[in-house]
C-alpha positions as CSV (number, residue, x, y, z in Angstrom):
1,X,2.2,-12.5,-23.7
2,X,5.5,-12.4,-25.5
3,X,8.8,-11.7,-22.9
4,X,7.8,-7.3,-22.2
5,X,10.8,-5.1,-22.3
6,X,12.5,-3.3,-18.8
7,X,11.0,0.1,-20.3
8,X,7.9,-1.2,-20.8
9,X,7.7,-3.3,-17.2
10,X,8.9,0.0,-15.1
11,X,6.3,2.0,-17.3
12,X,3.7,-0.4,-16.0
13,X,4.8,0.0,-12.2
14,X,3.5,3.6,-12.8
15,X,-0.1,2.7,-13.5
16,X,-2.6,-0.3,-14.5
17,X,-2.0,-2.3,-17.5
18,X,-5.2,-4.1,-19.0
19,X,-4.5,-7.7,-18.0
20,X,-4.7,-6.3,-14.0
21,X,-8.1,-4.7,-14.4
22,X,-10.0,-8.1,-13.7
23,X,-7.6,-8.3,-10.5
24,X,-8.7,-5.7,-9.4
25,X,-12.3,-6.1,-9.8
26,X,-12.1,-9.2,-8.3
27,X,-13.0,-11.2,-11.4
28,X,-9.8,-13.0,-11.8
29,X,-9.4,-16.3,-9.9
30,X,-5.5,-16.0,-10.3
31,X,-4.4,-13.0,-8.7
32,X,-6.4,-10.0,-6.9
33,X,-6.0,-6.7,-5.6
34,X,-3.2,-7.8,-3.2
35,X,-1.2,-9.7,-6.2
36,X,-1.5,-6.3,-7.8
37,X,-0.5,-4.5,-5.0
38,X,2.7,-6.3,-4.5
39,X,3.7,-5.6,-7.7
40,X,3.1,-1.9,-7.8
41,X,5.0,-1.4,-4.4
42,X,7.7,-3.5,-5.5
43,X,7.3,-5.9,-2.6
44,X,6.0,-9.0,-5.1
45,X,8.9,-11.6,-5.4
46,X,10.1,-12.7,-8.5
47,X,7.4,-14.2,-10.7
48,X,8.5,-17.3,-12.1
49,X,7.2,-19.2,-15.2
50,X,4.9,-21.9,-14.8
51,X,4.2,-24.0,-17.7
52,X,0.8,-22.5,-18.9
53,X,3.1,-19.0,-19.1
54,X,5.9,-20.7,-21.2
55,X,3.2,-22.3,-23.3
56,X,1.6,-18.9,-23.7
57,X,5.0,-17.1,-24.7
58,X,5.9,-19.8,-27.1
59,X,2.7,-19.7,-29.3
60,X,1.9,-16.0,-29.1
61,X,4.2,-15.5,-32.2
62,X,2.5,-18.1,-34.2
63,X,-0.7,-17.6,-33.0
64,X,-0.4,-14.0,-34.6
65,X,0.9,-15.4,-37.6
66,X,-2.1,-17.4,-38.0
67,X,-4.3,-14.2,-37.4
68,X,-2.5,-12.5,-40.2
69,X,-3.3,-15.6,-42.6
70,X,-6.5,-15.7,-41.8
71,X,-7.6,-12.3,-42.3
72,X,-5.4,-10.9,-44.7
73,X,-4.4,-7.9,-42.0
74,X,-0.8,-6.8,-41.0
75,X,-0.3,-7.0,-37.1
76,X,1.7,-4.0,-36.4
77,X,3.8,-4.9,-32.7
78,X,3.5,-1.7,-30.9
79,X,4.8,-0.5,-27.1
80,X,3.3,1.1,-24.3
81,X,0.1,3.5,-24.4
82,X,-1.0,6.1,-21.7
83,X,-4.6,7.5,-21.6
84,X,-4.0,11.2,-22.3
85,X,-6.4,11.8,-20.0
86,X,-6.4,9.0,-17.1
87,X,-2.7,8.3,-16.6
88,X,-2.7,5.5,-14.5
89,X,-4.6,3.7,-17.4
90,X,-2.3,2.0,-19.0
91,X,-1.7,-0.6,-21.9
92,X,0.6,-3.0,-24.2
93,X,-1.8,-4.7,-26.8
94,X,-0.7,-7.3,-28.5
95,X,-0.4,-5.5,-31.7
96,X,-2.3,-2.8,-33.9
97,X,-4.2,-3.9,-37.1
98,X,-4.5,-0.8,-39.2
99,X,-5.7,2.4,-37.7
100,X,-8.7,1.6,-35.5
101,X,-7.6,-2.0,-34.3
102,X,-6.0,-3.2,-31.4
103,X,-5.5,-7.4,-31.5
104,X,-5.9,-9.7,-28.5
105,X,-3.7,-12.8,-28.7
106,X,-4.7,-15.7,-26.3
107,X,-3.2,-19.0,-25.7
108,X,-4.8,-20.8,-23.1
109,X,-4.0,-24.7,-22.8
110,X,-7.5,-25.7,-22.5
111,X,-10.7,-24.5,-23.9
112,X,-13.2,-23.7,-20.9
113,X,-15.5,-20.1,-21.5
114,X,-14.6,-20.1,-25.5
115,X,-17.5,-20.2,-27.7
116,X,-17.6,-20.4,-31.4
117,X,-15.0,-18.6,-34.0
118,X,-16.8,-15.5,-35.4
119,X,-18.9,-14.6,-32.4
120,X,-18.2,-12.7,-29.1
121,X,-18.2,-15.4,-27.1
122,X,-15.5,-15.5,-24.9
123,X,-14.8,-15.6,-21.6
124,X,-16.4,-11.8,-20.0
125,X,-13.0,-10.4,-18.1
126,X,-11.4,-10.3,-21.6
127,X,-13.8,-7.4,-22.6
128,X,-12.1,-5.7,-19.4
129,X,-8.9,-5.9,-21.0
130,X,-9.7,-5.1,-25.0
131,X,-11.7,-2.4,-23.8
132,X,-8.8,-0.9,-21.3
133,X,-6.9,-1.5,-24.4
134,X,-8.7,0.2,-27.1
135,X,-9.4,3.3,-24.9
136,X,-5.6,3.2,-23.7
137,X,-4.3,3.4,-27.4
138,X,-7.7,5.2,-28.8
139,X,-9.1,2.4,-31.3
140,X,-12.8,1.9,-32.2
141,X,-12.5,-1.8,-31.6
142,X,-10.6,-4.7,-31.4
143,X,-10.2,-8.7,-32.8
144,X,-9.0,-11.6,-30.6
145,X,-7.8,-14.9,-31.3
146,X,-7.3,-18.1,-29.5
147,X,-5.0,-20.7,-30.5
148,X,-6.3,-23.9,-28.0
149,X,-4.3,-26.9,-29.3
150,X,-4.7,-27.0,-32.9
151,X,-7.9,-25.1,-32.7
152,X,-7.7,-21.0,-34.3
153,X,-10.7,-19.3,-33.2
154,X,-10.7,-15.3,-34.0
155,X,-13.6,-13.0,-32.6
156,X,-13.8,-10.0,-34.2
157,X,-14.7,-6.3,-34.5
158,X,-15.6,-6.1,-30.5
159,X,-16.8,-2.7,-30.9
160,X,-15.3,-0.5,-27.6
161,X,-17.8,0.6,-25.4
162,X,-16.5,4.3,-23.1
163,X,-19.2,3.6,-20.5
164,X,-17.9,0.4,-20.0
165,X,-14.7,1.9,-19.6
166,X,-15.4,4.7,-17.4
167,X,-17.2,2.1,-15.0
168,X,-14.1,0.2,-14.8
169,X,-12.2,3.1,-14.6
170,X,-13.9,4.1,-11.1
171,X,-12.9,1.0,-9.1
172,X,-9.3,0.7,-10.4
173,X,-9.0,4.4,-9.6
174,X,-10.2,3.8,-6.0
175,X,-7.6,0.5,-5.9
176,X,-5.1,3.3,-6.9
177,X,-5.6,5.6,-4.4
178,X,-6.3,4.0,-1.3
179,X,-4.1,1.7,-2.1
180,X,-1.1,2.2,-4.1
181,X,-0.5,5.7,-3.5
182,X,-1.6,5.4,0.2
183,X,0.9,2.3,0.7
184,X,-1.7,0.5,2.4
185,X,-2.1,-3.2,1.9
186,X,-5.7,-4.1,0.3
187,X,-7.5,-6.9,2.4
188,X,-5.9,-10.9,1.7
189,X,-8.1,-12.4,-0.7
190,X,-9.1,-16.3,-1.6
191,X,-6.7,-16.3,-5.0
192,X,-4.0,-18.7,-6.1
193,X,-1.3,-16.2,-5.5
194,X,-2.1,-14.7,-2.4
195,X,-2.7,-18.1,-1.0
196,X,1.0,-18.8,-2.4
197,X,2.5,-15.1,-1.1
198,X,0.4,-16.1,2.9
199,X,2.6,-20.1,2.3
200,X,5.6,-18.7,1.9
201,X,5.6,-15.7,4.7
202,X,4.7,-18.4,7.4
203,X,6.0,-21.6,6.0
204,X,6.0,-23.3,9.5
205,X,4.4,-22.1,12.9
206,X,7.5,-21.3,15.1
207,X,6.2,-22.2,18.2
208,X,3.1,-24.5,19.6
209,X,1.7,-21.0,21.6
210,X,-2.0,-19.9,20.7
211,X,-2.4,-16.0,20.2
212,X,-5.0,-15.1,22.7
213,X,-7.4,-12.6,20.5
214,X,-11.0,-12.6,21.9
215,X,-11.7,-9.6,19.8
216,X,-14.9,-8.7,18.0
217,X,-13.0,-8.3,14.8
218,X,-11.6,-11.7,15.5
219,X,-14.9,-13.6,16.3
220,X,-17.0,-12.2,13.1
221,X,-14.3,-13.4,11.5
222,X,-13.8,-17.2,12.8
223,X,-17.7,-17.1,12.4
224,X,-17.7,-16.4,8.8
225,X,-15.0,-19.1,8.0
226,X,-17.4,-21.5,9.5
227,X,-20.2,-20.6,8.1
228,X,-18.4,-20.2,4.6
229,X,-17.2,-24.0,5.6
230,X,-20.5,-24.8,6.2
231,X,-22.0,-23.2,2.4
232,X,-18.9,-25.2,0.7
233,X,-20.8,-28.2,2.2
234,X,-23.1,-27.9,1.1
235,X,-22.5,-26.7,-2.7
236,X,-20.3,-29.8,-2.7
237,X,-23.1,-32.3,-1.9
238,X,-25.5,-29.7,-4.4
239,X,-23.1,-30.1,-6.8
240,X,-22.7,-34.3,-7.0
241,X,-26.3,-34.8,-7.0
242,X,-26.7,-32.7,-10.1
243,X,-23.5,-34.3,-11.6
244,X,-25.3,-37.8,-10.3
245,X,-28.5,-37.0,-11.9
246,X,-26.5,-35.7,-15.5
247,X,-24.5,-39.0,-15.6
248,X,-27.9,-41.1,-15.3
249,X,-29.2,-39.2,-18.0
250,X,-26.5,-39.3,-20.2
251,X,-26.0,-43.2,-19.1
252,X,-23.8,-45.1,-21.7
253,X,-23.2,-42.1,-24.5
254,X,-20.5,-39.5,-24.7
255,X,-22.5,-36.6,-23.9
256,X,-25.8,-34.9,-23.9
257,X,-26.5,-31.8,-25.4
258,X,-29.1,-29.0,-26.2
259,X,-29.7,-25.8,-28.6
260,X,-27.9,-24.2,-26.0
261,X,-25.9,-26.8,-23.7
262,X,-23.7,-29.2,-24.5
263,X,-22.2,-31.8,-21.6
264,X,-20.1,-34.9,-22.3
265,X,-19.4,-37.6,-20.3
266,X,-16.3,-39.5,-21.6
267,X,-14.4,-42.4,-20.4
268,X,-10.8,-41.1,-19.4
269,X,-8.1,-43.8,-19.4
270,X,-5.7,-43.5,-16.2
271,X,-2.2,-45.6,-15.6
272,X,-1.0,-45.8,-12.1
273,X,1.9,-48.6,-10.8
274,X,1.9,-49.6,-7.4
275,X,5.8,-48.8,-6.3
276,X,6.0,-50.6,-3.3
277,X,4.6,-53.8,-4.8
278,X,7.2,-53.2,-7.9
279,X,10.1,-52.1,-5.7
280,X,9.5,-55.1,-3.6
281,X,9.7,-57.3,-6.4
282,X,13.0,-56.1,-7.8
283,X,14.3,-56.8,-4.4
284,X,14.6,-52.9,-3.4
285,X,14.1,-52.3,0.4
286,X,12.7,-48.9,2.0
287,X,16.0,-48.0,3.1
288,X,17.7,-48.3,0.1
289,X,15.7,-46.1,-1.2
290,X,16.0,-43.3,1.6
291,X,18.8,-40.9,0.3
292,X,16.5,-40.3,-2.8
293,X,13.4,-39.6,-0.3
294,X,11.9,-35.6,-1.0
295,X,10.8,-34.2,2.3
296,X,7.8,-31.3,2.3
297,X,5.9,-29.6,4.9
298,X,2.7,-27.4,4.5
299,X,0.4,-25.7,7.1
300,X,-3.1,-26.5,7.7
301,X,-6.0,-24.2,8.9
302,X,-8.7,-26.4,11.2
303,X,-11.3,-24.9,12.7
304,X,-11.4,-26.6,15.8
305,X,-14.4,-25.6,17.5
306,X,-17.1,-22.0,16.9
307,X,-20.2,-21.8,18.8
């Protein structure tokens, strides 16, 4: 998404805006309902770019450019919309394409969940969003495209659904209220940014003390991290015997595939140098090369015993 103006940003402080509806459901692997929460209390520190956002920004103009060459349509760029009737429903599509059209533009930097140009197959929490879209700035449906690498893939006419809408609408309504409005934070969930928000509140333990908690709350819950440890297991070992049993059936070709499958299995070419050896050889010793030594710490969670 290209770089959103400070109107439209505050605007979107004061309700949902289509790419958090997956969030909130808990369909998004990135954020969740706490990321969310942060953000609409103001307590979320500043979000920096990483480079799949940068790459996103940079070829969301040409990506739309494409669209327009491929179809013939005008992207109109548009701002904000408000449901008139569900304020907190919120939305800034990517542009308009003539009166009933809202457009979708996505860049990701690698293909996974993106089926063939033409169809509606794409990954399922962009209907969330196109559909919190099209009912935010009243269109009948709405195109996408996705510029991965060199590849233009467009998926058009996804036809808007209300029902689908107004069972979205229910859970990110609830979110709202018990959470936003109430100022009460939503439970810590498994995503990448609430693991990153947990790492930087508690960076280091300050002291070597155990809290004693011998609570009931606190049992059930050391007892479902081990027997969530315990299902990891064994969906790890579940999932390298089928890999095991893919490769042997793929053997020496590139890939095996199906009327409805398709599964490579391609060599992949990796460089590595062995520094020490090389430093050793150029005469460099260890303590030459201290004052360029980068020092890092990071917490780990052991479960150390649970009967």
């Amino acid at each position: 998404m290209l770089a959103m103006s400070q109107e439209i940003q505050a605007a979107r402080r004061l309700g949902v805006g289509a790419s958090e509806v997956a969030a909130i459901l808990g369909l998004d692997h990135w954020r969740g309902q706490h990321s969310v929460w942060l953000e609409k209390t103001g307590r979320a520190p500043p979000r920096e770019d990483t480079e799949d956002t940068l790459f996103g920004k940079a070829a969301e103009g040409a990506a739309i450019k494409l669209y327009e060459h491929h179809t013939g349509a005008h992207v109109e760029k548009c701002g904000n919309f408000v449901h008139p009737k569900y304020k907190i429903a919120r939305a800034t599509p990517d542009g308009l394409v003539g009166d009933g059209k809202t457009l979708q533009v996505k860049c990701p930097r690698y293909g996974t969940g993106w089926g063939d140009s033409g169809t509606h197959d794409f990954p399922s929490k962009i209907w969330l969003q196109i559909t919190w879209e099209m009912s935010c700035a009243q269109r009948t449906s709405a195109d996408v495209i996705a510029l991965i690498g060199r590849s233009v893939s467009i998926y058009p006419d996804c036809p808007y659904d209300d029902e689908l809408f107004l069972r979205i609408l229910e859970p990110v309504e609830r979110f709202w209220r018990d959470y936003v409005v109430a100022d009460r934070e939503p439970p810590l969930d498994g995503t990448r940014d609430t693991t990153e928000w947990l790492r930087a509140q508690y960076p280091t333990n300050a002291n070597d003390a155990y809290i004693y908690d011998d609570s009931a709350e606190m049992r059930r819950l050391v007892a479902d991290y081990a027997t969530a440890k315990e299902q990891q297991k064994l969906a790890e070992t579940r999932v390298s015997e089928l890999h095991n049993q893919l490769a042997a059936r793929i053997g020496e070709a590139a890939g095996i595939e199906g009327s409805n499958y398709s599964v490579s299995f391609k060599t992949t070419k990796k460089v590595t140098f062995d520094y020490k050896a090389a430093l050793a050889g150029l005469g460099v010793s260890e303590q030459a090369l201290q004052p360029y030594a980068k020092f890092s710490q990071y917490r780990t969670l052991r479960l150390n015993r649970c009967k």
